[in-house]
C-alpha positions as CSV (number, residue, x, y, z in Angstrom):
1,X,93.2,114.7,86.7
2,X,90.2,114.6,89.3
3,X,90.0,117.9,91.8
4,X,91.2,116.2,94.6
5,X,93.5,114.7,93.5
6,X,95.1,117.6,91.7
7,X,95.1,119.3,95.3
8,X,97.2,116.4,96.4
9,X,99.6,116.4,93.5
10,X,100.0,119.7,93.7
11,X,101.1,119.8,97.8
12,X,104.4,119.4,96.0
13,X,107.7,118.5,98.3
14,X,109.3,121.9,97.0
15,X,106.6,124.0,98.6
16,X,106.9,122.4,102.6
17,X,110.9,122.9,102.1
18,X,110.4,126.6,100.7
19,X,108.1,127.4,104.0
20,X,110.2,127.0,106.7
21,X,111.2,122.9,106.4
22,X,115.0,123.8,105.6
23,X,114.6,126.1,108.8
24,X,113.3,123.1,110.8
25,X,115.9,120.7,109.7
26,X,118.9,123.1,110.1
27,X,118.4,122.0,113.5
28,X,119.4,118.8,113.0
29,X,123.0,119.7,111.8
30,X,124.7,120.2,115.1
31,X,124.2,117.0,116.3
32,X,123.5,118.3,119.7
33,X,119.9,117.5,119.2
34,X,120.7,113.7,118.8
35,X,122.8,112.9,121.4
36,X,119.5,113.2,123.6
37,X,117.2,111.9,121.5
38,X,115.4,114.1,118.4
39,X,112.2,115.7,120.3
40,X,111.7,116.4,123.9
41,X,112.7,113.9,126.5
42,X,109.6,111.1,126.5
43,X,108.5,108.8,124.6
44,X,108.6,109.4,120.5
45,X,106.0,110.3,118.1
46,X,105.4,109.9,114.6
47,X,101.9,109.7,114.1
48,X,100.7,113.0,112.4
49,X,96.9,114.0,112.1
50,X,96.1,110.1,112.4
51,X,99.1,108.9,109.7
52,X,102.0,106.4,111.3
53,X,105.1,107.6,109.7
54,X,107.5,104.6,110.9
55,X,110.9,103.4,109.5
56,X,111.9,100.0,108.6
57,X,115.3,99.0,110.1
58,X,116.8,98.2,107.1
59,X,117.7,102.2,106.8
60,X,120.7,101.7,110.1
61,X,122.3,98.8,108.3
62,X,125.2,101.7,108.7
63,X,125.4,101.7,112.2
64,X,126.3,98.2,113.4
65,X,123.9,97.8,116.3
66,X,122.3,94.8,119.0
67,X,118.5,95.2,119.2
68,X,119.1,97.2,122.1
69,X,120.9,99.8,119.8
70,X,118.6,99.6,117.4
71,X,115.7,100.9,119.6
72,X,117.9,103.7,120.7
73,X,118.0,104.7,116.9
74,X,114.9,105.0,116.6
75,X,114.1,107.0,119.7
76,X,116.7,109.0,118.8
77,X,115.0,109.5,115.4
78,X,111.7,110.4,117.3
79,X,110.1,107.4,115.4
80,X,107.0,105.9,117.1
81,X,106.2,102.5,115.0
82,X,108.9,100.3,113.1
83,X,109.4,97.7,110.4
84,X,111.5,95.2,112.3
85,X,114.3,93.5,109.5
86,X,114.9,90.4,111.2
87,X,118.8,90.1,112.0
88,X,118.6,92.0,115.4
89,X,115.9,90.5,116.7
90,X,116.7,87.0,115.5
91,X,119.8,87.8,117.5
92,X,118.7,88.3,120.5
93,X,116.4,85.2,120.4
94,X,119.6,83.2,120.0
95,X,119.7,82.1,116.3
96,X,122.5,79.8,115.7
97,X,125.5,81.8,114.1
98,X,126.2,78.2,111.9
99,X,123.8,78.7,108.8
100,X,123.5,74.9,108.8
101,X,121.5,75.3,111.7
102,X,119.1,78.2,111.2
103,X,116.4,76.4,109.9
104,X,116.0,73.8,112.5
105,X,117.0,76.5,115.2
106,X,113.3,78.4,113.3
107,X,111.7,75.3,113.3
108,X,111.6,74.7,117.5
109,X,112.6,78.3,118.5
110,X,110.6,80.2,121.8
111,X,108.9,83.0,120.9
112,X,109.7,84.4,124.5
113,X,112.6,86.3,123.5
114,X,110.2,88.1,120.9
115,X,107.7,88.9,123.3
116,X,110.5,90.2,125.2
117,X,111.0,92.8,122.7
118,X,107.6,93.6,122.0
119,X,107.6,94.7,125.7
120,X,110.9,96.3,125.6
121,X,109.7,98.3,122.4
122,X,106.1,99.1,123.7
123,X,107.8,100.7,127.2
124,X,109.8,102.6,125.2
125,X,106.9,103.9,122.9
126,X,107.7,102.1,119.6
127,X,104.8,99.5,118.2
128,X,105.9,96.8,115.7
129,X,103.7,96.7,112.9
130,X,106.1,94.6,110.5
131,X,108.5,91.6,110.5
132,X,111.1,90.7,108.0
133,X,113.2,88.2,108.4
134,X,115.2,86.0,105.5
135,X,113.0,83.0,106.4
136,X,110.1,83.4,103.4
137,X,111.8,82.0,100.8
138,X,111.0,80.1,98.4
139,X,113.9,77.9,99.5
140,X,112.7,78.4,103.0
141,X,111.0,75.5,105.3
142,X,107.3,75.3,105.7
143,X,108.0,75.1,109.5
144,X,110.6,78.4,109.2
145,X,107.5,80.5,107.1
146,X,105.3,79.4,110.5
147,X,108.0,80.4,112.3
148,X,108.2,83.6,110.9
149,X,104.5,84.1,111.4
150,X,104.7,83.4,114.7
151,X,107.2,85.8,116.0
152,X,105.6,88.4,113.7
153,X,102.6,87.8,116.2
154,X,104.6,87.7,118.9
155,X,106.5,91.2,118.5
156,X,102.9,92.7,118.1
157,X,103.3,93.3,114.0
158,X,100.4,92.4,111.7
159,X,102.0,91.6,109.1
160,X,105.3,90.1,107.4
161,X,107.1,91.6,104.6
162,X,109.2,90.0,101.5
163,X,109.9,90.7,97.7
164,X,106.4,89.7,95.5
165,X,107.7,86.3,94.6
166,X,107.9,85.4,91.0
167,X,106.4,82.3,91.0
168,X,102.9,82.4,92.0
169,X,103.2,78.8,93.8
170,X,105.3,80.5,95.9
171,X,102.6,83.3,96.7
172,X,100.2,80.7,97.1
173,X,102.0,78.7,99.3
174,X,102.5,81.8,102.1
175,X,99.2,83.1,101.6
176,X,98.0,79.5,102.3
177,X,100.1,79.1,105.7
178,X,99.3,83.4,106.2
179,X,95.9,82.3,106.4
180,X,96.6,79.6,109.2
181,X,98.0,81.7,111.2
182,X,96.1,85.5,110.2
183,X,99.0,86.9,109.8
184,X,99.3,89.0,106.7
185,X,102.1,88.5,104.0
186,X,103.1,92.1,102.8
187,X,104.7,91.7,99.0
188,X,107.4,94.4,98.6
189,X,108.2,95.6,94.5
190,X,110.8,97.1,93.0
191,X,111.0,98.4,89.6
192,X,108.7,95.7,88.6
193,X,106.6,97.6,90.3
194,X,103.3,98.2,88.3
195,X,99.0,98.5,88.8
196,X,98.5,94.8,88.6
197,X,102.0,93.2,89.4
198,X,99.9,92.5,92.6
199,X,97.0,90.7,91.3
200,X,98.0,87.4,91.7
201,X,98.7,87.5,95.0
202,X,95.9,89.3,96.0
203,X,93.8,86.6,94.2
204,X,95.0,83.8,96.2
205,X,94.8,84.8,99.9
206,X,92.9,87.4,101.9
207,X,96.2,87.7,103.9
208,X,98.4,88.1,100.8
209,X,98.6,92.2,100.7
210,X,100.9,94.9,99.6
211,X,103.8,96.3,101.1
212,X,104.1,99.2,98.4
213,X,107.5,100.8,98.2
214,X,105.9,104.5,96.4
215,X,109.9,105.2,95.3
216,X,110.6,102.4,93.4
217,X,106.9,102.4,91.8
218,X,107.5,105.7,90.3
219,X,111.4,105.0,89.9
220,X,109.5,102.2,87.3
221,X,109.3,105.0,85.0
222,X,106.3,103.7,81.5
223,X,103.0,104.1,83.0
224,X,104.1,104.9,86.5
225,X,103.1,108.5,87.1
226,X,102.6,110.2,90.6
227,X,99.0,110.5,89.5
228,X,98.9,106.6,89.0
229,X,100.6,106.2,92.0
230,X,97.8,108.2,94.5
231,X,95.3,106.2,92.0
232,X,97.0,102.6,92.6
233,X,96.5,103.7,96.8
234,X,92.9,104.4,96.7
235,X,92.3,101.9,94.5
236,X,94.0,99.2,96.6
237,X,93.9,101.0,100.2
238,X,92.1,97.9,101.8
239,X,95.4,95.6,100.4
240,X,97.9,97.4,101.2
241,X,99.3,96.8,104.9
242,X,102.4,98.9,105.1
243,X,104.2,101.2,102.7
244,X,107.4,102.0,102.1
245,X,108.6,106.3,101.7
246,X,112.0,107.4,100.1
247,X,112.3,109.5,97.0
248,X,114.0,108.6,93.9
249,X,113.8,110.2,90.3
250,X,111.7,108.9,87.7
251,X,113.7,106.3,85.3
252,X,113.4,109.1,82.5
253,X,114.9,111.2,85.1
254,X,117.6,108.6,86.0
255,X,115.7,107.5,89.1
256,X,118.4,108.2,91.8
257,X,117.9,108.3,95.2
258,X,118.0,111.4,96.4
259,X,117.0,113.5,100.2
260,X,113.1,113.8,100.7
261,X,112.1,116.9,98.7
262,X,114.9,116.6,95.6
263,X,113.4,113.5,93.6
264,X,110.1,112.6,92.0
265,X,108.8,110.7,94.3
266,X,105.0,112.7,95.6
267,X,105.5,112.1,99.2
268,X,103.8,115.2,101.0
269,X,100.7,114.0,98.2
270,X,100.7,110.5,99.2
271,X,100.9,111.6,102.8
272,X,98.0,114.0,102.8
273,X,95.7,111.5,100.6
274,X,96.4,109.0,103.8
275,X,95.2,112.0,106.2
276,X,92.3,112.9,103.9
277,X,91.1,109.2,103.9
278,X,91.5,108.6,107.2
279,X,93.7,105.0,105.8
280,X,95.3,103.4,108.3
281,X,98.4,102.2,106.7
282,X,101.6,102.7,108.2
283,X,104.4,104.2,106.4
284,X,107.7,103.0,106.5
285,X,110.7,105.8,105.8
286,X,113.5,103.5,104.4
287,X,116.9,105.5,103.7
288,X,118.4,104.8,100.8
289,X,119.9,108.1,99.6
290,X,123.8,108.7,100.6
291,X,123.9,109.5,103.9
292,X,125.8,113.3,103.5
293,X,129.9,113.6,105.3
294,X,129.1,114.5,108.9
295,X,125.9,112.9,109.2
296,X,124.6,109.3,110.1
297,X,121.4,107.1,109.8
298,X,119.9,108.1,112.5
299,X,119.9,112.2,111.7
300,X,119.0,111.2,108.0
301,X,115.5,108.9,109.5
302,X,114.7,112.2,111.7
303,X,114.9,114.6,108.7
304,X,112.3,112.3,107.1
305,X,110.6,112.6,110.1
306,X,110.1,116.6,110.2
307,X,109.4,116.4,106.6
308,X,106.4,114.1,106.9
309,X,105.4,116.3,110.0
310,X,105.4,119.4,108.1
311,X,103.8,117.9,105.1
312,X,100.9,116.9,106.9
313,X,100.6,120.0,108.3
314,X,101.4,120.0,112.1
């Protein structure tokens, strides 16, 4: 293994909880901290020495919310920058509740309500960097993917996310209409996850890119090592728009998901080579472990938040 990237490996996750993290994040079990947000009243920050540590919304599908909620989450969380899942937002901009009707509801639908919460966000000190909503299908409208495209634009996010399609028509097809509009099309993996699952896509579109979920990559277990991991990010740094952060075992290992720090998953190494590199891609915290009795979503997100602070040294 190259020096440098040995010095990242080796940052392990057991190291930042042993100085002080558990310290840190005892604070978060009273509760007390939450009910008025998880920092000091203001506007919230997640970007450590240059790195955007965001969530995607996706990890308070526990916590039944309107999009008005949802941005209280993540205040509360002291997240900065999101990855919006669409049903809130969609919501709000009055999607028909008859299914019937969604797609010609996309096919006309203002994009004032999502500049409304671009706004809404922004005075509250959250950026959108990412839009997913269930309209990028492959049984999806050309008129809802444009849709889709659109309100990414208009919420202020650069790029849309969905599963890496297994049909490469399919790939085609929204890089095609990505392109049209410069919006990128992020392509989210699970344990299909390997170094050239992407390559396809990427082939076929300057705005087809990776949305790289790091936990189910090395959950993927066979050639998937941490080291292949922080190699796959250099390697691909100018590709990838987003990233998704949680920490699951390797498959040898079982590959459960488990609390930052107890899987396999190199996250203060993945962190730090972002830092070192100076790459601007956004990292998305998505909660997926069980939630422990007395705690919710919202405490869990903010633990992930101290953890990424500490890693990255501040």
């Amino acid at each position: 293994m190259p020096a440098q990237k040995n010095k990242l490996f080796n940052a392990s996750r057991r190291s930042f909880l042993l100085n002080g993290s558990m310290a840190s994040l005892g604070l978060l079990t009273s509760g007390s901290v939450f009910s008025k947000g998880l920092f000091l009243p203001g506007k919230p920050n997640s970007k450590f020495s240059g790195v955007q540590v965001g969530v995607i919304t996706y990890s308070y599908r526990s916590m039944p919310h309107d999009i008005h909620q949802l941005l209280q989450f993540i205040i509360d969380s002291g997240v900065s920058a999101v990855e919006l899942m669409g049903e809130a937002p969609e919501k709000y901009a009055g999607i028909p509740e008859d299914k019937a009707k969604v797609a010609e509801w996309r096919a006309s639908a203002s994009m004032e309500k999502f500049k409304e919460i671009r706004k809404m966000f922004e005075k509250a000190g959250v950026s959108i960097y990412a839009f997913k909503p269930s309209a990028l299908n492959p049984n999806n409208t050309d008129a809802e993917i444009e849709y889709a495209l659109k309100a990414a634009k208009a919420l202020g996010a650069n790029s849309v996310t969905v599963e890496l399609p297994k049909d490469p028509a399919h790939s085609q097809r929204l890089g095609t209409l990505a392109a049209k509009h410069k919006v990128y099309i992020g392509y989210h993996a699970h344990t299909q996850a390997t170094d050239t699952a992407w390559d396809t896509a990427l082939s076929q579109s300057p705005y087809n890119s990776m949305n790289l979920d790091c936990g189910h990559y090395i959950a993927a277990g066979g050639n998937n090592t941490a080291e292949t991991l922080l190699a796959l990010i250099q390697a691909k740094h100018d590709r990838i728009t987003s990233m998704h952060l949680k920490d699951r075992k390797t498959k040898e290992n079982g590959g459960e998901n488990l609390a930052w720090g107890e899987g396999n998953t190199p996250i203060p190494a993945i962190l730090n080579l972002l830092k070192e590199k100076k790459y601007k891609i956004p990292v998305s915290i998505e909660l997926e472990y069980k939630i422990p009795e007395g705690s919710d979503a919202v405490k869990e997100v903010g633990k992930c938040v101290l953890f990424a602070k500490q890693a990255l040294g501040v």
